[in-house]
TORKOL-4160 file (C-alpha; in steps of 0.2 Angstrom, whole numbers, padded with zeros to 4 digits, m for minus):
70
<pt num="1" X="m0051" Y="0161" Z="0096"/>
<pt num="2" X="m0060" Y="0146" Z="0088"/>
<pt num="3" X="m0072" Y="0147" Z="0077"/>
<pt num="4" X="m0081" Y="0131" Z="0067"/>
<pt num="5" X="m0066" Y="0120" Z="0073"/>
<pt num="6" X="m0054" Y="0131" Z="0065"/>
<pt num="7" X="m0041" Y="0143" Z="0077"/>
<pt num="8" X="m0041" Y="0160" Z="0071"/>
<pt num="9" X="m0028" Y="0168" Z="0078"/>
<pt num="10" X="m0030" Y="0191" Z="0082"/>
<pt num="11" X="m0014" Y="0200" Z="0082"/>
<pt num="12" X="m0013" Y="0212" Z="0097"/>
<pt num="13" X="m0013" Y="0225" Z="0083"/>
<pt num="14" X="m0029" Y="0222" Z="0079"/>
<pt num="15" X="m0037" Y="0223" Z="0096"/>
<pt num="16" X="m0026" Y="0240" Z="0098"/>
<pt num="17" X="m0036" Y="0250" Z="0083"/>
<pt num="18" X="m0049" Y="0242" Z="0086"/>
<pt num="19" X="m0050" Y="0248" Z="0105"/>
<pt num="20" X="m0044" Y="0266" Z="0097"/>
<pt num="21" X="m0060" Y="0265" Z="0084"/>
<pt num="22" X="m0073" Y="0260" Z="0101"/>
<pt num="23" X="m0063" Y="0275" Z="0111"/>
<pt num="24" X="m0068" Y="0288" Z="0096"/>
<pt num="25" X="m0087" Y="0280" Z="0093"/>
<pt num="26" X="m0090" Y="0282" Z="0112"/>
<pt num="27" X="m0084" Y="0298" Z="0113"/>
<pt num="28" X="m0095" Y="0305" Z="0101"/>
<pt num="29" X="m0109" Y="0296" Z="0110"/>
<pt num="30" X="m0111" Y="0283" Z="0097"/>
<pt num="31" X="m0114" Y="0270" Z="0106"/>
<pt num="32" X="m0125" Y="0260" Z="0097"/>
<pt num="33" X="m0114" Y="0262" Z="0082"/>
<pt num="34" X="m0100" Y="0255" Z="0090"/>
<pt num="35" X="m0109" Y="0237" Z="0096"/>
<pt num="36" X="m0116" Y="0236" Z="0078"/>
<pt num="37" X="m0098" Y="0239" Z="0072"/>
<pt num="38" X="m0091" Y="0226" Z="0082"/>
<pt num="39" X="m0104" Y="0216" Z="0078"/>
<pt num="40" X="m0102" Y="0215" Z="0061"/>
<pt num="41" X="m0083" Y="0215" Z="0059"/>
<pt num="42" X="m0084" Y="0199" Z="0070"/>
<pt num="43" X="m0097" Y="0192" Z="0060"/>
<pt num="44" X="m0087" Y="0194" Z="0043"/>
<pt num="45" X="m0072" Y="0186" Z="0054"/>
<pt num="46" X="m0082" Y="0173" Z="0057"/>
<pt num="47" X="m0093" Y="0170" Z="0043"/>
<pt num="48" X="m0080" Y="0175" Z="0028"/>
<pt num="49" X="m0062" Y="0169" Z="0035"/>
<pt num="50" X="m0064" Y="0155" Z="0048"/>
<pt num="51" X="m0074" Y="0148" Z="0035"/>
<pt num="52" X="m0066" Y="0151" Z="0017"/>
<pt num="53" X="m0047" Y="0155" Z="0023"/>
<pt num="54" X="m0043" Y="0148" Z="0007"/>
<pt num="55" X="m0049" Y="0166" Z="0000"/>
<pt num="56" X="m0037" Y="0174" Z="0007"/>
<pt num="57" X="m0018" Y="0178" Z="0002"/>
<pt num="58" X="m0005" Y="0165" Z="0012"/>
<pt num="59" X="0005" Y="0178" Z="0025"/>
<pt num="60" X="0021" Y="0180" Z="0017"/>
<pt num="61" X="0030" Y="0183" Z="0033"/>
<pt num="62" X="0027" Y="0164" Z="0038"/>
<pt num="63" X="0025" Y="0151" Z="0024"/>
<pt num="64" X="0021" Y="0134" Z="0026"/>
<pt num="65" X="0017" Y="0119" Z="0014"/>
<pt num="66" X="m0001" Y="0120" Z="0018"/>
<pt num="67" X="m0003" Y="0137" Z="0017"/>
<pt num="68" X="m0009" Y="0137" Z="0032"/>
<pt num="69" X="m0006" Y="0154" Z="0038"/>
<pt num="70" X="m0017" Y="0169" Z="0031"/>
């Protein structure tokens, strides 16, 4: 995914929880919930960490020079 220029990569974990969170929230008939839920957690992806990845701790699995991984 790209956002402002800057690739932010989603490890396949993520979009495993987060299809397991949608599966409950629809299964108690909360839809609406769950698009305002996605909603916002893409909004904070893209407002808070494609934009200020600084912020963030470097991945200490995979350092670089420019600390380019978070």
């Amino acid at each position: 995914m790209e956002i402002n220029g800057r690739e932010v990569i989603i490890k396949p974990c993520f979009d495993e929880m987060l299809d397991a969170i949608l599966a409950y929230f629809l299964k108690k008939g909360e839809d609406q919930f769950a698009r305002r839920f996605v909603k916002g957690l893409y909004e904070v992806i893209e407002i808070k960490i494609a934009k200020h990845p600084e912020i963030h701790p470097e991945y200490k699995w995979k350092p670089s020079p420019e600390k380019m991984y978070r």
